[in-house]
C-alpha positions as CSV (number, residue, x, y, z in Angstrom):
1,X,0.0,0.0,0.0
2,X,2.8,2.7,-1.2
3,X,5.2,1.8,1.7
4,X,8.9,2.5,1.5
5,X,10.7,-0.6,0.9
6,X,12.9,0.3,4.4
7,X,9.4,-0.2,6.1
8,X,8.7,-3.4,5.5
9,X,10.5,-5.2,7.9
10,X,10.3,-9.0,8.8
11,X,7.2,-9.2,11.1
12,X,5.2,-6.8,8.4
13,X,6.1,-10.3,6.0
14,X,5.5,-13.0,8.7
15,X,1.6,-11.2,9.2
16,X,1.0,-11.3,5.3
17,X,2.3,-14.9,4.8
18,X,0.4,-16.0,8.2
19,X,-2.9,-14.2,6.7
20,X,-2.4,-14.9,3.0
21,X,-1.0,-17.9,3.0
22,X,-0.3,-20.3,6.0
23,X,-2.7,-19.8,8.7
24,X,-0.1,-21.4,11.0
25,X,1.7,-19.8,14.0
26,X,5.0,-21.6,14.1
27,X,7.5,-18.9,14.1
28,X,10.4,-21.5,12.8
29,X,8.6,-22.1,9.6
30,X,8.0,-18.5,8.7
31,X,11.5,-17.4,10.0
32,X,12.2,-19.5,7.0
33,X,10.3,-17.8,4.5
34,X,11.8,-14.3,5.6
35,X,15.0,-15.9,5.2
36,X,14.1,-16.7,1.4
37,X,12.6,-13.7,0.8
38,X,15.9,-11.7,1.6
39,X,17.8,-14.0,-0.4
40,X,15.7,-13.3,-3.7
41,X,15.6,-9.0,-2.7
42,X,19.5,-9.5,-2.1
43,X,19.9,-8.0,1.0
44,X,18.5,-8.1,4.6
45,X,15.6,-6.2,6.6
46,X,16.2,-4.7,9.4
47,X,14.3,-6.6,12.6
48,X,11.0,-5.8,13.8
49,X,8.1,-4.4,12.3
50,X,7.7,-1.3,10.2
51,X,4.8,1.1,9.3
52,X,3.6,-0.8,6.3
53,X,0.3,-2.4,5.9
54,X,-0.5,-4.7,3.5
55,X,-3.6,-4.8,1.2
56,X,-5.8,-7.5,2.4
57,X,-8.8,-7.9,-0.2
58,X,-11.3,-9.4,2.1
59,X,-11.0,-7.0,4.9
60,X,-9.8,-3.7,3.0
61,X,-11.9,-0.7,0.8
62,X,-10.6,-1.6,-2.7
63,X,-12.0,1.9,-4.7
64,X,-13.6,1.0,-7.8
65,X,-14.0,3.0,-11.1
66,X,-17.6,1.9,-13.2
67,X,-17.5,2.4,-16.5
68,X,-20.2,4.2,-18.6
69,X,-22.2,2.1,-21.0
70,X,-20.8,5.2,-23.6
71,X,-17.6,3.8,-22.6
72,X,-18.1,0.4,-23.6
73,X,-19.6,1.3,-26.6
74,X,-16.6,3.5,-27.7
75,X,-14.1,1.0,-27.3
76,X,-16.3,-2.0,-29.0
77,X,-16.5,0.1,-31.8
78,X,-12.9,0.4,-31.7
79,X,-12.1,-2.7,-31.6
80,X,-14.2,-3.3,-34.8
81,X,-12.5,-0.9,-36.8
82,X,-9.5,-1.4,-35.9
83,X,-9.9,-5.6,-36.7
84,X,-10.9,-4.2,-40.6
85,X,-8.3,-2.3,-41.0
């Protein structure tokens, strides 16, 4: 959600994987993930937990845009023309 890569820290990735992914609270096997995970960035966070959230689509306001039916008109015209040409 637009935080600094310096604020996500390793208990900001152990919530995300616990919540997206593992629904388990043994610390050893997500103190393996982290490990992983700075392996592939190439370098290590600092400890703790920073001021980043993540986006978590069940829980969060995702802001929608909605199309006009103009809109979808417009651009299936579009596509029409520009499959003759």
């Amino acid at each position: 959600m637009d935080a600094p890569a310096a604020e996500i820290r390793p208990q900001n990735v152990k919530d995300f994987l616990r919540w997206a992914f593992l629904d388990t609270r043994d610390p050893e096997e997500l103190d393996e993930y982290v490990v992983e995970i700075e392996r592939l960035l190439g370098r290590k966070m600092e400890p703790g937990s920073g001021n980043s959230q993540c986006l978590r689509l069940i829980f969060d306001k995702v802001d929608m845009w909605h199309w006009s039916l103009t809109w979808y008109m417009v651009s299936f015209y579009g596509e029409i023309v520009c499959g003759i040409i």
